[in-house]
N, C-alpha and C positions, 0 to 999 in steps of 0.2 A: 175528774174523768167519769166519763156515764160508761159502765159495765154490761153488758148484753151476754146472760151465761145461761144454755141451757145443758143440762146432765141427767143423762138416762143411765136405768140401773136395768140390767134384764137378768132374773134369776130363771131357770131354765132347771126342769126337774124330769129324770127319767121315768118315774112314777109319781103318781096319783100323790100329794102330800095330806096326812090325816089333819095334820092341824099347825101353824107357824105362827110365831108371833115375832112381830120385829117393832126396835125401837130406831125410829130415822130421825136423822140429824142431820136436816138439809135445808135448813131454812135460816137464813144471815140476819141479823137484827140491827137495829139501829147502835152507834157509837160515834165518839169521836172523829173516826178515820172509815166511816162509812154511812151513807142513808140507804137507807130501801125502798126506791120507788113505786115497786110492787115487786110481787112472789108468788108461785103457787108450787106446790106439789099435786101432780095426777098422780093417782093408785090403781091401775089393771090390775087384777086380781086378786083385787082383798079389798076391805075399808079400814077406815077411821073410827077407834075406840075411843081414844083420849088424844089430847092436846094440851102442854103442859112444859114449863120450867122445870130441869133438875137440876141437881144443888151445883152443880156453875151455870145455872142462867140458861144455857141452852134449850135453846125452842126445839122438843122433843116430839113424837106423833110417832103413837103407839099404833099399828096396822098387824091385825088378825088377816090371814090369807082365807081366801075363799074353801070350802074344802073340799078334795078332791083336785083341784088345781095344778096343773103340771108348770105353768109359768106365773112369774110374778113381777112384775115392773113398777118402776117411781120414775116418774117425768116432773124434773124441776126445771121454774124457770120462770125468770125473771129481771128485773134493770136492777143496777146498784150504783150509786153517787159516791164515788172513792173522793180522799182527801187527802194528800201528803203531809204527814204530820213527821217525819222525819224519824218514823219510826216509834213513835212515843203513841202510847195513847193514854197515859194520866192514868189520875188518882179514881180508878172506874173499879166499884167493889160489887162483888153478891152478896148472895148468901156464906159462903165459904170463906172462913180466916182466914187471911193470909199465912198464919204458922201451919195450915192444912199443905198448904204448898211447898212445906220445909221434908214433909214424908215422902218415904220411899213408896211405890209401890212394884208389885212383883214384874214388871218388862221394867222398871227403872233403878232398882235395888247397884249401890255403890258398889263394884267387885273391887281389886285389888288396883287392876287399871284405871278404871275411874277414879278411885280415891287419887292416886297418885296424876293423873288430869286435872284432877278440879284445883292444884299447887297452883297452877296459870295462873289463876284468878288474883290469889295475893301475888305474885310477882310484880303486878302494875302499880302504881301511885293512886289509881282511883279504883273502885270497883268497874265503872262504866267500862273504864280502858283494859279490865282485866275479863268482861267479859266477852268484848270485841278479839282479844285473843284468845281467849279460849274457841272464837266461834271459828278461827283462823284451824288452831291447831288440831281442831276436831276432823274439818273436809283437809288437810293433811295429812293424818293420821288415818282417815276413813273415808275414798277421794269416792266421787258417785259411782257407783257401777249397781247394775242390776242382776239379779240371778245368784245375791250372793249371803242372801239375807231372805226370812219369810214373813210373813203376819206376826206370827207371834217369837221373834227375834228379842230378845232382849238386849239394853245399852250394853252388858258387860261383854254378851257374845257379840256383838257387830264390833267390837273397838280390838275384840283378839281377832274378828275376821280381816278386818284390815278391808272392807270394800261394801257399801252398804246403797242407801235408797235417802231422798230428805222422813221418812220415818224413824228412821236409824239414826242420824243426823241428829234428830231432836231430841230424842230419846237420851243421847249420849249427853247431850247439852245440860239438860232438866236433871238428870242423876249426879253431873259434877256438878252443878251451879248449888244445887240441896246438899251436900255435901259439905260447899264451903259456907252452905249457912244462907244461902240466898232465894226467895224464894220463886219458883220457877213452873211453868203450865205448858205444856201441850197443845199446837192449837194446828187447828185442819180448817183448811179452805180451799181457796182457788187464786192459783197466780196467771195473768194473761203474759204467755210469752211472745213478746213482742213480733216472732217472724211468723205465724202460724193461729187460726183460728183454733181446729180440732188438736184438743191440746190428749197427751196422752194419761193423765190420770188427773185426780186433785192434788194440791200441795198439804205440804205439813211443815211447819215454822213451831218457835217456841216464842215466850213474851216471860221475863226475868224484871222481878220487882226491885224498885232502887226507891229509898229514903223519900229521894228530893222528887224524882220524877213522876215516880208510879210505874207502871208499865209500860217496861220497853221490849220491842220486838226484836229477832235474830233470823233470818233466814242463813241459815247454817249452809246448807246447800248451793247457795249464789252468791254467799258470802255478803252479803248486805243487811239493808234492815227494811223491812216492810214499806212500801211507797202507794202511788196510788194504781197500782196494777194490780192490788192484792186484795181480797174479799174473806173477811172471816166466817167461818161458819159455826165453830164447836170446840172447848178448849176443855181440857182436864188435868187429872195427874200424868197420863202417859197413851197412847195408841188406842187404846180399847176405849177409855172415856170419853175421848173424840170423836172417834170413829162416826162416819157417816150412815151406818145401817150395822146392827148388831141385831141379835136375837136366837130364838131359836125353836127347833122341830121336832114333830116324832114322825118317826116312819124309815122305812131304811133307803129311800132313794137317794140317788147319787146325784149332788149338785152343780152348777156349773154358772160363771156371769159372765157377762159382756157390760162396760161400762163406756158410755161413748158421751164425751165432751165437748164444747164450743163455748168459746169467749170471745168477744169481740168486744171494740170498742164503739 
């Protein structure tokens, strides 16, 4: 399936900003269960310092703001050749061990509830089948609702809130799956839903390593496994090393975005 996504980011600042630097993670790479036909990001107001790999692989672009600058924008966009691979994308390594993938980190750290979740997993006869229910009793346990959960939400607190976002979702996934010893990533990108072009935000899925397969995907959220509606963009330990734009400012204005999507096929 050929993919058609553009995604604009508009950061909006009440004052003059001294000086920002942001690290953007929007640019989808070639793999198994995707090509790149082309891509670009535009930069309104700032440019390009560096272009660069960090340690998962992710096509990163370092952009200083203009200074002085009240707004600041990134216009991606470009075609993608998806592949249904059935959820699987293989034995596809970086830089980064897989036992990197067995650690916590602080939005993913094991609470009392996740330990006692990640039991799922051995209840099945296979790992494969113990993580298909786990990905079950997660959006059960924590069905989609929005308003109920934030950015910086961790697995422990979404799974006591009992109502979360697919960040939350993944989050919870990646913390029980390292728990039971399995090794598990964070991964953001873009799903086309099928009844509607302007889609309301990007997605987040996770991808749990197995023996025989390598890397397999979970959409927690739709309760599926990755197909060719799905575009990767940035995988890490948890939310923040995904993340499509992180960075940060000095100065005390008050910020604000608007993020507006389309996918098409």
């Amino acid at each position: 399936m050929k993919l058609k996504i553009t995604h604009t980011t508009h950061y909006s600042y009440d004052q003059p900003v001294r000086y920002a630097l942001q690290q953007v993670r929007l640019t989808p790479t070639d793999n198994p269960q995707q090509t790149v036909r082309n891509w670009s990001v535009d930069i309104e107001g700032g440019s390009q310092e560096l272009s660069f790999r960090d340690q998962y692989n992710n096509q990163t672009i370092l952009v200083l703001a203009d200074a002085g600058q009240t707004e600041l924008r990134f216009i991606s966009t470009g075609e993608v050749d998806t592949h249904d691979t059935s959820g699987i994308l293989g034995k596809v390594y970086g830089i980064a061990p897989l036992w990197h993938f067995k650690q916590s980190s602080p939005r993913t750290e094991a609470g009392k509830n996740v330990r006692l979740l990640s039991k799922t997993i051995g209840k099945n006869e296979s790992i494969l089948g113990g993580l298909h229910a786990l990905s079950k009793s997660i959006l059960d346990m924590v069905p989609y609702q929005t308003d109920q959960t934030f950015y910086g939400t961790t697995a422990e607190e979404a799974l006591k809130t009992g109502g979360g976002v697919c960040q939350d979702h993944a989050q919870i996934f990646v913390s029980a799956a390292r728990h039971a010893g399995v090794p598990a990533r964070y991964v953001s990108g873009y799903l086309m839903m099928d009844d509607r072009i302007d889609q309301e935000a990007s997605h987040a899925w996770v991808e749990a390593h197995l023996d025989d397969l390598g890397w397999v995907g979970f959409d927690v959220s739709n309760g599926i496994s990755p197909d060719e509606r799905y575009v990767k963009i940035a995988t890490g330990l948890d939310s923040r090393d995904a993340a499509p734009i992180t960075g940060m400012r000095l100065g005390s204005s008050n910020e604000s975005m608007i993020v507006s999507l389309q996918i098409q096929q």
